[in-house]
C-alpha positions in Angstrom: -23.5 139.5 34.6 -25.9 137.8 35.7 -26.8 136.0 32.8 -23.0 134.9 32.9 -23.4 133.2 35.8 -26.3 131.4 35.3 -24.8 130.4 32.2 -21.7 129.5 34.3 -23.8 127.8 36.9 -24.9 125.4 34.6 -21.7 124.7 32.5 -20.6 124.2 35.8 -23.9 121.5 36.2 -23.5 119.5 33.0 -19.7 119.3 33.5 -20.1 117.5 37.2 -23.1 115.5 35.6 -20.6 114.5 33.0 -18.0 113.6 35.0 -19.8 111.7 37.6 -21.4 109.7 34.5 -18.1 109.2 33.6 -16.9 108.0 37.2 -20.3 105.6 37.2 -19.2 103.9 33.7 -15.2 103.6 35.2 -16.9 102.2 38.5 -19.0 99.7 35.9 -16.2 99.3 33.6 -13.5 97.8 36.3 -16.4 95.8 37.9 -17.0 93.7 34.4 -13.0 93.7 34.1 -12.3 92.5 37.3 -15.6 89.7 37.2 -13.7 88.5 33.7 -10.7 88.3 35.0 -12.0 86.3 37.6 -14.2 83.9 35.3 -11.2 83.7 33.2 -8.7 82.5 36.3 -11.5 79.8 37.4 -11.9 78.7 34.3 -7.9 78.4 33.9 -8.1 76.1 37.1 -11.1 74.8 36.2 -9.4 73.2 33.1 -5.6 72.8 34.2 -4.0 69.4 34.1 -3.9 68.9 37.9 -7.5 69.7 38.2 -8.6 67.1 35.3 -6.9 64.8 37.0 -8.7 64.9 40.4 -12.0 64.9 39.2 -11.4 61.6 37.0 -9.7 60.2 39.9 -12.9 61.8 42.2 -15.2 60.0 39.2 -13.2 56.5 39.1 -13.4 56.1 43.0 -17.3 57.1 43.1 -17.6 54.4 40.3 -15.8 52.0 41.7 -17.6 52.5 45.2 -20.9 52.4 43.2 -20.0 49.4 41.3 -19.1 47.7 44.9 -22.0 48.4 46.4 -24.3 47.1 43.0 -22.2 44.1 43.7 -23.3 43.5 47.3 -27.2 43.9 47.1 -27.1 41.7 43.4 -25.4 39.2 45.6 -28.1 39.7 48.6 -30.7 39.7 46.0 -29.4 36.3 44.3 -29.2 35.2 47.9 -32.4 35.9 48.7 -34.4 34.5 45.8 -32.5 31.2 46.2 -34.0 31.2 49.9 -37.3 31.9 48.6 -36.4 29.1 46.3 -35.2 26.2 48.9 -38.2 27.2 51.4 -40.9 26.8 48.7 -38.9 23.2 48.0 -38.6 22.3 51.4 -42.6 23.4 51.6 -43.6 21.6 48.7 -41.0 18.1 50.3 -42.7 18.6 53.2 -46.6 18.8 51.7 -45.6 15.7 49.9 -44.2 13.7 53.1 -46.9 14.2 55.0 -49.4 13.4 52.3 -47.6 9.8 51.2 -47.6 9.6 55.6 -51.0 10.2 55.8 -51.7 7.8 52.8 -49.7 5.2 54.8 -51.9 5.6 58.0 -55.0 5.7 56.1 -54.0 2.5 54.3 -52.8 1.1 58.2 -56.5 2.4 59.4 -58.2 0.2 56.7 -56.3 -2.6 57.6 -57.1 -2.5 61.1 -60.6 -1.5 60.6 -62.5 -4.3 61.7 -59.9 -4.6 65.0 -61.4 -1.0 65.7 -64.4 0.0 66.8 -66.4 2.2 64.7 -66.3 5.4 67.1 -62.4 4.7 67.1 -61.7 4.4 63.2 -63.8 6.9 62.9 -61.7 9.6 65.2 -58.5 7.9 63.8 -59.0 8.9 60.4 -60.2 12.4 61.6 -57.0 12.7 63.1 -55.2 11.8 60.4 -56.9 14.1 58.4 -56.7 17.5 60.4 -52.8 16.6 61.0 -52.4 16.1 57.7 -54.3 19.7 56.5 -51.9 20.7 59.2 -49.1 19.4 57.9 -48.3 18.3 61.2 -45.1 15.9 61.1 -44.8 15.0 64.8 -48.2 14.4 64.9 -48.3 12.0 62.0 -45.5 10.0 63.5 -47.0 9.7 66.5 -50.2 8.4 65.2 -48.6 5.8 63.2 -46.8 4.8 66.0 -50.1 4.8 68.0 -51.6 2.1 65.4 -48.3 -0.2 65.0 -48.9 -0.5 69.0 -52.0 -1.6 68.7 -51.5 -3.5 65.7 -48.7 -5.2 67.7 -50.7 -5.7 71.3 -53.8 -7.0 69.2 -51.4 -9.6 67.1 -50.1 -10.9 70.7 
């Protein structure tokens, strides 16, 4: 008898082993089932019609917003190089001007050379010279002017 019921004992052992195995796989089972199912619904949505739609009309308007905004800095871009462009003109006018001025005072200087006194001519033309390196407009002007006044007072 008592063999019997250690023989029953462990019948009784493998059969709950067994069954709770057999609880573990139906626990693992309807996990992958219902994990499928759910792939396989998103994936349904995923590709349905209204879906599709969305994200090429989601895709158009990023492109289209992307596309404006390549637009606006390839128009600031062109805008800037061409004001790189005009001020290195407008330098490059401007070196010139005040180089054909300074060769007009210097030409002025000479003719009034002997009207001058040496210290004078002397300082006049290192005016010109520094207003000129420093591309000094105003400056130029003025100096001209100064030697057409005393071209003028000397003729009189």
């Amino acid at each position: 008898m008592f063999w019997q019921m250690t023989t029953l004992a462990e019948i009784t052992s493998q059969l709950a082993s067994f069954m709770l195995l057999l609880a573990l796989v139906l626990v693992v089972s309807a996990g992958f089932f219902m994990m499928s199912k759910s792939a396989a619904v998103s994936l349904r949505m995923f590709f349905s019609k209204p879906k599709r739609w969305a994200r090429r009309l989601l895709f158009l308007r990023n492109r289209a917003e992307l596309l404006t905004q390549k637009k606006y800095f390839q128009r600031r871009q062109i805008q800037y190089f061409a004001d790189m462009k005009r001020r290195h003109l407008l330098e490059q006018d401007n070196k010139k001007q005040c180089q054909v001025l300074a060769k007009i005072i210097r030409r002025d200087l000479f003719l009034q050379k002997y009207r001058l006194t040496q210290s004078d001519f002397k300082q006049l033309q290192a005016m010109n010279k520094s207003y000129c390196k420093q591309r000094n407009v105003s400056a130029l002007i003025a100096l001209q002017q100064k030697l057409a006044n005393e071209h003028y007072a000397a003729d009189k």
